[in-house]
C-alpha positions as CSV (number, residue, x, y, z in Angstrom):
1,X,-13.0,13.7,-15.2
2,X,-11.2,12.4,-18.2
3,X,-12.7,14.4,-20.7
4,X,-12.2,17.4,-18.9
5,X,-8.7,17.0,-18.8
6,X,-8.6,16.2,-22.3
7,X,-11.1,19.5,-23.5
8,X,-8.9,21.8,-20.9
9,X,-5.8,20.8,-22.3
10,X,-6.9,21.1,-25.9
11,X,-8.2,23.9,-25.2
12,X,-4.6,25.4,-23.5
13,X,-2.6,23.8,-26.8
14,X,-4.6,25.3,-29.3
15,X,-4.6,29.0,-27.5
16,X,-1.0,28.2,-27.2
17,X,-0.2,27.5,-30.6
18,X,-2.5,30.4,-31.9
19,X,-0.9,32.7,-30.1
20,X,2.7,31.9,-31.5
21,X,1.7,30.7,-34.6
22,X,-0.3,33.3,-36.0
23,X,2.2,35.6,-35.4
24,X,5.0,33.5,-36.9
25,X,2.5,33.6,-39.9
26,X,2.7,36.9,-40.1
27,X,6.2,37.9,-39.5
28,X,7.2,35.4,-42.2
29,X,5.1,36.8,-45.0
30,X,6.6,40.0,-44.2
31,X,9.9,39.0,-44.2
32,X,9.7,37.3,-47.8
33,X,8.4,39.4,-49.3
34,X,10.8,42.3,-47.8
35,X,13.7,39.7,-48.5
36,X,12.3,39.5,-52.1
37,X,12.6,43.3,-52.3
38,X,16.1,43.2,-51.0
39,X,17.4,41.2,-53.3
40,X,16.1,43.2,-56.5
41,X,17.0,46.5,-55.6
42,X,20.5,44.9,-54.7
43,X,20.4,43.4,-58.0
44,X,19.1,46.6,-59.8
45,X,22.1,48.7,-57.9
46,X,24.9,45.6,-59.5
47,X,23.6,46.0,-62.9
48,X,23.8,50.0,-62.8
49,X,27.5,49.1,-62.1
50,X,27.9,46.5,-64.7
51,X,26.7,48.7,-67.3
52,X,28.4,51.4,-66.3
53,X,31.6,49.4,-66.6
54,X,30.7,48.1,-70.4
55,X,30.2,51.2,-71.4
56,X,33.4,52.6,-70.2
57,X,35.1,49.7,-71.8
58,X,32.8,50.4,-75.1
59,X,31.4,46.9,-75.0
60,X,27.7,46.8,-76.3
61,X,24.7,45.8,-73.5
62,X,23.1,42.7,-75.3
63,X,19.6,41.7,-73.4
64,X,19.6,38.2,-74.2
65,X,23.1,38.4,-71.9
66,X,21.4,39.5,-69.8
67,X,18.3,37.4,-69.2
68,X,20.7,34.3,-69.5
69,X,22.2,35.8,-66.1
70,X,19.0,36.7,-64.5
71,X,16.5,34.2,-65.6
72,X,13.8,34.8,-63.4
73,X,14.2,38.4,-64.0
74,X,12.4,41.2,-66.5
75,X,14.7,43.9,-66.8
76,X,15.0,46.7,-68.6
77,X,18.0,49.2,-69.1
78,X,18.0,52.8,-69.6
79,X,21.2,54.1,-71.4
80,X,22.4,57.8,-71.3
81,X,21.6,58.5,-74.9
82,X,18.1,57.5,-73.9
83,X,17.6,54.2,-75.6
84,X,16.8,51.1,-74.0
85,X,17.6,47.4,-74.0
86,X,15.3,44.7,-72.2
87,X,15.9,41.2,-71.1
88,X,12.7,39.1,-70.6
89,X,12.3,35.5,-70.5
90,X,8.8,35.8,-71.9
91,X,6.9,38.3,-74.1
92,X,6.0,41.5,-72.5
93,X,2.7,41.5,-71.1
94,X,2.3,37.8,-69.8
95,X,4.4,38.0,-66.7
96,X,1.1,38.9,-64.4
97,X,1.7,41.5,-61.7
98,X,5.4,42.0,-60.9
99,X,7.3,43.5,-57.8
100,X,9.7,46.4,-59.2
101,X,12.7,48.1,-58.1
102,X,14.9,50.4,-59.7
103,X,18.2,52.2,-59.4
104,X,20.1,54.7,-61.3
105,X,23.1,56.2,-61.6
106,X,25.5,58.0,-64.1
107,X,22.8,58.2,-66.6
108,X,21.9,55.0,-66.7
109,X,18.9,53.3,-65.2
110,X,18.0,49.7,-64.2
111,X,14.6,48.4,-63.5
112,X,14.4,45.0,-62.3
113,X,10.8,43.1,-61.8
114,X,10.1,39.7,-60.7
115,X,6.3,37.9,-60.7
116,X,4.5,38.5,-57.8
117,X,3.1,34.8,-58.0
118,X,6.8,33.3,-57.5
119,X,6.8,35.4,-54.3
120,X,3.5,34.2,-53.3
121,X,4.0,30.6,-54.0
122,X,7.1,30.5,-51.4
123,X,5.0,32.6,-49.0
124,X,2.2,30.2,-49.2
125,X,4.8,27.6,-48.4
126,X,6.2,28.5,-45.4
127,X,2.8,29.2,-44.0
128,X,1.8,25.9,-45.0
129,X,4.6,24.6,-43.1
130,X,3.8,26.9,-39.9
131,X,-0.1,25.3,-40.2
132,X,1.6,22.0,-40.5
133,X,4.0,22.7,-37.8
134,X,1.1,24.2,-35.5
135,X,-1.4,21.3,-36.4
136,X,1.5,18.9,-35.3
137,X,1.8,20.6,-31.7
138,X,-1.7,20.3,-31.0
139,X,-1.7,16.7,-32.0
140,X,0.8,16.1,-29.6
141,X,-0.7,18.1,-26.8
142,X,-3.6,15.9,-27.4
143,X,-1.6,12.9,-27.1
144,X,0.1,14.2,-24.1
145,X,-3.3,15.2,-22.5
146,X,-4.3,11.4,-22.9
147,X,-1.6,10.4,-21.2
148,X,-1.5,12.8,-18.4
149,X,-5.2,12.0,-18.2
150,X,-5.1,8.4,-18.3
151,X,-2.1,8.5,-15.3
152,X,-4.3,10.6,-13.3
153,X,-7.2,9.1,-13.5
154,X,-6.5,5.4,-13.2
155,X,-4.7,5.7,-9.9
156,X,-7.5,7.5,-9.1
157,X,-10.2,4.5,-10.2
158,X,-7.7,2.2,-8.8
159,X,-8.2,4.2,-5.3
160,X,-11.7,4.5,-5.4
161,X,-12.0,0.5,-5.6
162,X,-9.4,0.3,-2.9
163,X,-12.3,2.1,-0.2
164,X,-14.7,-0.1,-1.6
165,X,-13.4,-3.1,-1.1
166,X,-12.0,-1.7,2.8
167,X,-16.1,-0.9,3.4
168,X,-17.0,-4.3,1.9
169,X,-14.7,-5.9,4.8
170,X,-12.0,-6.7,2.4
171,X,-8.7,-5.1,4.7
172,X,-6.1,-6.3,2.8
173,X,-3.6,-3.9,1.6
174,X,-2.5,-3.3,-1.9
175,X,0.6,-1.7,-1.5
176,X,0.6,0.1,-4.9
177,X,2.4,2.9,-5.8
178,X,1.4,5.1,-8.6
179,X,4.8,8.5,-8.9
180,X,2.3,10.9,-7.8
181,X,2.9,12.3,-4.2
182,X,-0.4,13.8,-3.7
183,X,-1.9,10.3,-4.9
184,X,0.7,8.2,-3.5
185,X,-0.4,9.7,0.0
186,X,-3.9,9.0,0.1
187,X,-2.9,5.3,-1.5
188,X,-0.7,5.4,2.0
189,X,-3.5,6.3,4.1
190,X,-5.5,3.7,2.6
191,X,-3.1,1.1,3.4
192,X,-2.4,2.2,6.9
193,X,-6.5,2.2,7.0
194,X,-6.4,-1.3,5.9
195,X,-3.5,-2.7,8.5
196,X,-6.2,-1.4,11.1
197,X,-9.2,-2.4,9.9
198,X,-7.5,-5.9,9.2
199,X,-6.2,-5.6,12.8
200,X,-9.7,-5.0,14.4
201,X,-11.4,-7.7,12.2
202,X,-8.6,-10.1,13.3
203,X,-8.8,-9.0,17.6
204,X,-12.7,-9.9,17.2
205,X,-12.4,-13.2,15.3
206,X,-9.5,-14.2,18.3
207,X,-11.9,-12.5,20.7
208,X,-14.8,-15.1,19.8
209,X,-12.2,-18.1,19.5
210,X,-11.1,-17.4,23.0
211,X,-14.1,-16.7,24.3
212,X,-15.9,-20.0,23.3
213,X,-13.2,-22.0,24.2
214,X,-12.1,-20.1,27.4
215,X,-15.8,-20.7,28.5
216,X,-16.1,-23.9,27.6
217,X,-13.7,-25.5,30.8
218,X,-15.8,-23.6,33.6
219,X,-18.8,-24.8,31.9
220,X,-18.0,-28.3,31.6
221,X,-16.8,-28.0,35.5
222,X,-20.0,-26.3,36.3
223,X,-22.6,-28.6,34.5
224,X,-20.9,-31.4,36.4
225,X,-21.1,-30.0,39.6
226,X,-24.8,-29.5,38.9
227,X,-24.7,-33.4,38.3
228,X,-23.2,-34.0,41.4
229,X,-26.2,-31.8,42.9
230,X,-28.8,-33.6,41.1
231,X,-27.4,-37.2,42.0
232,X,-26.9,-36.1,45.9
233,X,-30.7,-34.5,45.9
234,X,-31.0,-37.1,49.3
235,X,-28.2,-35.3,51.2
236,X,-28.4,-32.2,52.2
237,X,-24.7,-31.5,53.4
238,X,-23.9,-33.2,50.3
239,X,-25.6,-30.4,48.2
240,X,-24.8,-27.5,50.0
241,X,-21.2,-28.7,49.3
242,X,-21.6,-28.9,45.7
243,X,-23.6,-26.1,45.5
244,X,-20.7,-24.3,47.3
245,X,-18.7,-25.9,44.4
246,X,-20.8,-24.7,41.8
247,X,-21.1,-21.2,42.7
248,X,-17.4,-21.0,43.0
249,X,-17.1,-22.3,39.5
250,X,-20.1,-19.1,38.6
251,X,-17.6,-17.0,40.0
252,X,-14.7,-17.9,38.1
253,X,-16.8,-17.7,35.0
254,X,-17.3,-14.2,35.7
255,X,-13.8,-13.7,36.0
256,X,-13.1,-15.8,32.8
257,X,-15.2,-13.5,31.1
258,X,-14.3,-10.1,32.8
259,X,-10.5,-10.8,31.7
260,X,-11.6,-12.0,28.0
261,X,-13.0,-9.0,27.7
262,X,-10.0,-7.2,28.8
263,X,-8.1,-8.5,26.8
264,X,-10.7,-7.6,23.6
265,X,-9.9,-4.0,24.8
266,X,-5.9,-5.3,24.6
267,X,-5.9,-3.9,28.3
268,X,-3.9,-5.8,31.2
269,X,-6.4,-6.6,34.0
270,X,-3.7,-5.4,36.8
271,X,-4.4,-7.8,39.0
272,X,-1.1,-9.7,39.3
273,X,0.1,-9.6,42.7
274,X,2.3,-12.1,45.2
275,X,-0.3,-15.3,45.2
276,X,-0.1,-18.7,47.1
277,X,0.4,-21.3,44.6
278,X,-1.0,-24.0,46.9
279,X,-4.5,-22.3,46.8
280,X,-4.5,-22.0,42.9
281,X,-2.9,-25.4,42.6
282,X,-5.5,-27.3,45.2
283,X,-8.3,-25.6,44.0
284,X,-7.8,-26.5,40.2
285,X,-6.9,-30.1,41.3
286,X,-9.9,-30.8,43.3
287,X,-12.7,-29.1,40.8
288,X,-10.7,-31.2,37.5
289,X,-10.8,-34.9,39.6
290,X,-14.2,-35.5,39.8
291,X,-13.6,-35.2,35.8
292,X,-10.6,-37.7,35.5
293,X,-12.0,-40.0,37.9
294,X,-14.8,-40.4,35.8
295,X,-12.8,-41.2,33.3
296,X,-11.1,-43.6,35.5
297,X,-7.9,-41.7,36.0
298,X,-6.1,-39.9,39.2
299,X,-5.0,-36.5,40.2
300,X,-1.7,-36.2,42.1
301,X,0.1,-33.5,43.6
302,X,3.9,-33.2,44.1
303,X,6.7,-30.8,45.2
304,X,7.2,-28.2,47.5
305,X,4.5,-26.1,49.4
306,X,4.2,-23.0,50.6
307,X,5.6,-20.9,47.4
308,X,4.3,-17.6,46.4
309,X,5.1,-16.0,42.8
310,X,3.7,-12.6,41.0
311,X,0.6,-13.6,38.9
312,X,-2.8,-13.1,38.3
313,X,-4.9,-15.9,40.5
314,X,-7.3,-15.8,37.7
315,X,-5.3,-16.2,35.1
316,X,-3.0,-19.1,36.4
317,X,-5.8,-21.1,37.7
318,X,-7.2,-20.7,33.9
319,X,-3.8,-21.5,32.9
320,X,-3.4,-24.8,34.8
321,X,-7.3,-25.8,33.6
322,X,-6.1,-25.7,30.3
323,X,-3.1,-28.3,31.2
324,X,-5.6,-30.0,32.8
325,X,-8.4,-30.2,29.9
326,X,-5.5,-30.8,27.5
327,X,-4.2,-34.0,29.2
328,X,-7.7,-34.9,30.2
329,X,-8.4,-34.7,26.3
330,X,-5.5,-35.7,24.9
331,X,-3.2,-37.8,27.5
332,X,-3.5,-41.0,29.7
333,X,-3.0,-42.5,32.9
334,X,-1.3,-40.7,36.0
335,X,-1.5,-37.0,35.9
336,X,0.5,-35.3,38.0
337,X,0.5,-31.8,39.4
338,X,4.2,-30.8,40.9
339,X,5.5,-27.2,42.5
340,X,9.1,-26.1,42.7
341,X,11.7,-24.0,42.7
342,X,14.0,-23.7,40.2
343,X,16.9,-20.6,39.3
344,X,14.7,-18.3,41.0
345,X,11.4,-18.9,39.9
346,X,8.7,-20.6,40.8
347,X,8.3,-23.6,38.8
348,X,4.4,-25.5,38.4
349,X,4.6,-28.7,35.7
350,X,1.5,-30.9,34.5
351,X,2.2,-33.7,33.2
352,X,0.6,-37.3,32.2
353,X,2.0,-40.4,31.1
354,X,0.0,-40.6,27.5
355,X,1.7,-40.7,24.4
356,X,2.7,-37.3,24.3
357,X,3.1,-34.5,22.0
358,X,3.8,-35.7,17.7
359,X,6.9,-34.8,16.2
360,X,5.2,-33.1,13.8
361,X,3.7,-30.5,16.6
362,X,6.2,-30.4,18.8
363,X,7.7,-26.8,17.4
364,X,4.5,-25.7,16.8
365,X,2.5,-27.3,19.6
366,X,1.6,-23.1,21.1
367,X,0.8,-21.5,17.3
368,X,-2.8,-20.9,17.2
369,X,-5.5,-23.1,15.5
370,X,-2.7,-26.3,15.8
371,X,-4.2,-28.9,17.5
372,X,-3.4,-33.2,17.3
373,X,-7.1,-33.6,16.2
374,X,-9.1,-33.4,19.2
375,X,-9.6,-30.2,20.2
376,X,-9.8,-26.2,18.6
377,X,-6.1,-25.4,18.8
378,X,-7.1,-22.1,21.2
379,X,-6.3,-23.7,24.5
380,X,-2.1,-23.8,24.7
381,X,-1.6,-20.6,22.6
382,X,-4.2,-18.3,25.1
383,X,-2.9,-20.1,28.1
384,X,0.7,-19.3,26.9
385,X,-0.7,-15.3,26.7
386,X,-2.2,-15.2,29.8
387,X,1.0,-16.4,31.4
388,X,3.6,-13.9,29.6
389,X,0.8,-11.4,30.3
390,X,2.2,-11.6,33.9
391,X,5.7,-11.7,33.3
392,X,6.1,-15.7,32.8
393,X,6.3,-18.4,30.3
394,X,4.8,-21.6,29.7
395,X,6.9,-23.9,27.8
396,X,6.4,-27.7,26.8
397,X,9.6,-29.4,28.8
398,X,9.3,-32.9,27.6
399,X,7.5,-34.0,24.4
400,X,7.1,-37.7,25.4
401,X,5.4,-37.8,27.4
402,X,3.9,-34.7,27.8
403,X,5.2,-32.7,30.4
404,X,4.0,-28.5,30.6
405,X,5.9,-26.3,33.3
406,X,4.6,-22.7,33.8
407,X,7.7,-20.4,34.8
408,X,6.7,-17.7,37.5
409,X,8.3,-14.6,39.0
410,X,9.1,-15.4,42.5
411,X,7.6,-13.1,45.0
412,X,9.5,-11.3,47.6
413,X,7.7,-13.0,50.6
414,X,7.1,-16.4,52.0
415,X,4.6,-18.4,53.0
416,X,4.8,-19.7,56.6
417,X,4.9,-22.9,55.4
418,X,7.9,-24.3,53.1
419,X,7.9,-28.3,52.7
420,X,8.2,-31.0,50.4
421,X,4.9,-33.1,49.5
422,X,4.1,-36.7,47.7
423,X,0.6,-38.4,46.6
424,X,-2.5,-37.7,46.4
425,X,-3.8,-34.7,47.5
């Protein structure tokens, strides 16, 4: 593409300057030489004066005078009585072809010559200069056709890398600018191409995150309850139980992965609704302490029953695992479970009696990937999502130790029951 640029512009300069220079050429030769022809005739008409004048004065008409005064001049002088007086710098005969012009009057006559070479050397001249002058212009159209060529065509390289790098999964946008709308516009649409390819590569990487670690609680829950099965193969009511158990935890891993995959499509799953708290809250407690009482530590359940609050069952009881796993993972002793009221919302806080959140984390404790160590960093930040997806918030109340209360909207309606609870569930 370059070097078309560069031949088509040459090729406009140098049609350009033939077009206007030839014609200068030409109309300066012309004019010399018709200035040249001017000026003898004009001098040829002074001298017929002159002489006129010395004669009337009876002064003599001496040539050497003369060719003092006109030095570049043969000229020679008719008087009335017929004779004739010359004035030439150079013997007659050697001057080469001359340009002549004559003019007469009251019997006398004047014939002024000048060489045709001296008029032909200044001719040649000026066209020189005109060549010189029209060489010059297409040197700098050349020039200018490099650099109009080289401002084209690198934004245009710089572009072409820019979609190769966008199929080759690099998304990151350059954000360069190159003073040329037309160019400056697709550079825009790459960018914007770039935000959303960057966008899509960054919902699938959170999409996998979330989806291994969202899976991983009902899977833990479930493989247990398949323990409990395997170890209470002796009694049947026993198993039916657990089996009950684990086909409810089946369930909720269909949901789990039902809403993950809503949220891939960054849809809202619409299922937030008034819910019983006491439901979600007893059946989260009673499928995570088979878990802490292996790891020889207790479940409790506190505050006030009977409260109902606009969420998404499925989301909230995923929301209180993740409490749960966290302070299973990462806290110690007592964990308590406790419902409440407070400024008109509905108010559910897990806490433990571990060491708590760091100082370090304790701003950052919700940001993605951040974790104390033990874990993937996923849990609090997609918990915290899930929640605000329905209109709440989950916030970290007390650092040391760790106590997590989710903030609900409060429904309209009331449960039939409304009362205060303490210990174990």
């Amino acid at each position: 593409m370059r070097r078309r640029l560069l031949l088509s512009t040459l090729a406009v300069a140098v049609v350009a300057v033939l077009l206007l220079g030839i014609p200068l050429a030409y109309t300066t030769n012309r004019l010399i030489y018709e200035e040249s022809e001017a000026r003898l005739s004009g001098q040829a008409t002074t001298l017929v004066k002159e002489v006129q004048l010395a004669l009337e004065e009876g002064k003599p008409i001496r040539g050497y005078e003369i060719a003092d005064a006109y030095a570049d001049r043969e000229i020679v002088i008719t008087l009335p009585d017929g004779s004739k007086v010359e004035a030439r710098n150079h013997p007659a005969g050697e001057a080469g072809p001359l340009i002549t012009r004559t003019s007469a009057g009251g019997g006398v006559r004047v014939q002024v010559s000048q060489r045709a070479d001296v008029v032909h050397r200044e001719a040649m001249r000026q066209l020189l200069l005109i060549g010189a002058l029209m060489a010059l212009g297409i040197v700098v159209a050349v020039g200018l056709a490099v650099l109009q060529a080289r401002r084209l065509t690198l934004p245009l390289v710089d572009l072409a890398d820019t979609a190769q790098r966008l199929g080759s999964g690099n998304a990151r946008p350059r954000r360069r600018r190159y003073g040329l709308a037309e160019v400056d516009r697709v550079a825009e649409v790459l960018d914007s191409s770039a935000v959303r390819i960057a966008n899509l590569l960054a919902a699938s990487r959170e999409f996998a995150s979330d989806a291994s670690h969202q899976l991983r609680t009902p899977l833990t829950a479930l493989s247990m309850r398949l323990e409990e099965i395997v170890e209470a193969a002796d009694y049947p009511d026993l198993v039916r139980e657990e089996g009950a158990a684990a086909l409810a935890q089946t369930e909720r891993l269909t949901a789990v992965v039902e809403q993950l995959l809503a949220r891939a499509r960054q849809d809202r799953t619409g299922n937030a609704g008034p819910a019983k708290i006491d439901d979600i809250v007893d059946q989260q407690t009673e499928e995570w302490r088979p878990m802490f009482q292996h790891a020889g530590r207790e479940i409790r359940l506190m505050g006030e029953r009977g409260l109902i609050a606009i969420v998404n069952p499925e989301a909230l009881s995923q929301t209180i695992a993740t409490l749960l796993d966290n302070s299973l993972v990462h806290g110690d002793g007592l964990v308590t479970v406790t419902t409440k009221m407070m400024s008109g919302s509905v108010v559910v806080e897990v806490g433990d009696e571990g060491a708590g959140v760091p100082p370090e984390l304790e701003r950052r404790v919700f940001e993605r990937s951040v974790t104390g160590g033990k874990g993937t960093g996923l849990g609090l930040s997609l918990a915290r999502s899930l929640v605000a997806a329905d209109g709440g918030r989950l916030e970290l109340v007390r650092a040391r130790p760790a106590l997590f209360a989710i903030f609900l909207r409060q429904a309209d309606v009331w449960g039939p029951q409304h009362r205060v609870v303490s210990g174990p569930a």
